[in-house]
N, C-alpha and C positions, 0 to 999 in steps of 0.2 A: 472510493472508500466511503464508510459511511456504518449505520447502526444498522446491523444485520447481513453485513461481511462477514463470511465465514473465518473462524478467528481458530479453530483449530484444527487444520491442514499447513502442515509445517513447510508445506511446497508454493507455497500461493497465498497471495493479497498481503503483504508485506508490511504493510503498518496495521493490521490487526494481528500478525504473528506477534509484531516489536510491541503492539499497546501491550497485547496478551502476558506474553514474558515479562515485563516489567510489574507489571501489574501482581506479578508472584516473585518478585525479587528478582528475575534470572535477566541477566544481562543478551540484549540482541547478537543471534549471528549476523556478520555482517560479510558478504560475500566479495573478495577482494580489499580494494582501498576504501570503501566507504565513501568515494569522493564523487560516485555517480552521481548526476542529478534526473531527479526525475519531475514530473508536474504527475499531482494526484488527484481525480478528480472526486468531489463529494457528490453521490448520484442525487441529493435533493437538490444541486446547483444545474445540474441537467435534467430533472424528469419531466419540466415541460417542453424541451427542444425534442426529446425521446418522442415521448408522445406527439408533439405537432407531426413530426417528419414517419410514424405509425401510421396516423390515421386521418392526414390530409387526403380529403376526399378530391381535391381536385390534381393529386398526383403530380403536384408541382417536384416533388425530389425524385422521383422514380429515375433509377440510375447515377444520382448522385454517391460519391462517397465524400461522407462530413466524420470530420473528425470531431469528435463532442469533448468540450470542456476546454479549459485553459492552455496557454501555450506555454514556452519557456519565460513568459516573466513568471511564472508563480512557481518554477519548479525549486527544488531542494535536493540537498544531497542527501544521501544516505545516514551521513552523520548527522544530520541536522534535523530529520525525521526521527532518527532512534532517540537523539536529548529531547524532542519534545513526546515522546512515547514517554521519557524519564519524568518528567515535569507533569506530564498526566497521573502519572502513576502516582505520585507525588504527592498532588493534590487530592487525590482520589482514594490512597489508602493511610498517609501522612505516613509513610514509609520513606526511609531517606535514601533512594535511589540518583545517582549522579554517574556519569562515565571513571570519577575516581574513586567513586565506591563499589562500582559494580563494573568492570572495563567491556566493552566491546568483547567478543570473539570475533576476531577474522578470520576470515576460510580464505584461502588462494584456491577457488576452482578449477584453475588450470585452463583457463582460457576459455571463457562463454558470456553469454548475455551479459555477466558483471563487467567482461571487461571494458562493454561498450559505454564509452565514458556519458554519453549526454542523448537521452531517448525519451524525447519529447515531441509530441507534434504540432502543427502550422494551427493555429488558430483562426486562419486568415479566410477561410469560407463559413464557418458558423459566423464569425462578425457579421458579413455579409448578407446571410440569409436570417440572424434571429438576433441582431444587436451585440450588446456588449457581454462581452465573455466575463464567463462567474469570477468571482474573488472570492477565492477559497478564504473561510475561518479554519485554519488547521487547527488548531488551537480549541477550537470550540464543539468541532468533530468530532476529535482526539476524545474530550472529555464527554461526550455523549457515549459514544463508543466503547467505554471504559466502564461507564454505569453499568448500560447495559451486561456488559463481559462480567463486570462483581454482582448480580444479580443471578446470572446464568453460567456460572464457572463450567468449563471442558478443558478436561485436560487434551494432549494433541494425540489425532489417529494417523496413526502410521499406516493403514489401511491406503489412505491418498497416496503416500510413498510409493508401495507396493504394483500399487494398480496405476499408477501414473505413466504416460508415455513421454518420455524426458526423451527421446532419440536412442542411437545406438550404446551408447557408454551406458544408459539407466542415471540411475539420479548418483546424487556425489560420494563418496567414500565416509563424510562425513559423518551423513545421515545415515549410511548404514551400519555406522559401530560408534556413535554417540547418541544420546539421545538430549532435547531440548529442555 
């Protein structure tokens, strides 16, 4: 995540969809229970691991696969990401956005990626190879992220919907007779 995460494609990057929404009053969907956790990583906490393991001229990772950024100590639920999208939004337009002002939507998708409760990965070879893994500022992201987004308002393209390859089913019933 980070400043210049594509913030209007209503299928992808998930806490710039929830800053986005907020950020115009409209409360997150939230797919399922909201109880998934996830670990999100800010790409300034990784772009210089990105780059060593780019343009390491002596090919020490060749063939490796690293998983980049934090493990399950930093992750967050889904709920816990949308109230701090609330709390940016917050701060950012002094608009009173709260879960009981503006409640969640949940979707029951009907059995997919949301239902998988906890999808986070090993942190445990970046330690290795490039020290201590990042400690995310969510908080401070969030709020960079939100500048940027009230500087350069998009509303969302359903274009990404359209032309998206989501599997056999296509994308959710939702998205195709609600819009965000």
């Amino acid at each position: 995540i980070g400043t210049g995460q594509q913030y209007n494609n209503p299928i992808r990057n998930v806490a710039s969809v929830m800053l986005n929404l907020a950020l115009h009053g409209k409360p997150p969907v939230i797919y399922g229970t909201g109880a998934q956790r996830r670990a999100y990583t800010p790409w300034e906490d990784i772009e210089r691991p990105v780059l060593e393991l780019i343009l390491d001229p002596e090919r020490r990772f060749d063939g490796l696969t690293v998983n980049i950024g934090p493990g399950p100590q930093v992750s967050m639920s889904l709920i816990e990401l949308a109230t701090l999208c609330y709390s940016t939004a917050h701060r950012l337009t002094g608009r009173v956005i709260t879960p009981e002002t503006h409640p969640f939507r949940h979707v029951d998708p009907g059995g997919s990626v949301a239902s998988m409760h906890t999808a986070v990965c090993s942190d445990r070879r970046y330690r290795m190879l490039f020290g201590r893994v990042p400690e995310p500022n969510y908080e401070h992201v969030l709020h960079e992220m939100g500048q940027a987004m009230l500087e350069r308002p998009l509303d969302f393209d359903y274009s990404f919907v359209r032309k998206a390859d989501l599997g056999p089913k296509g994308y959710p019933a939702f998205l195709r007779t609600h819009r965000l």
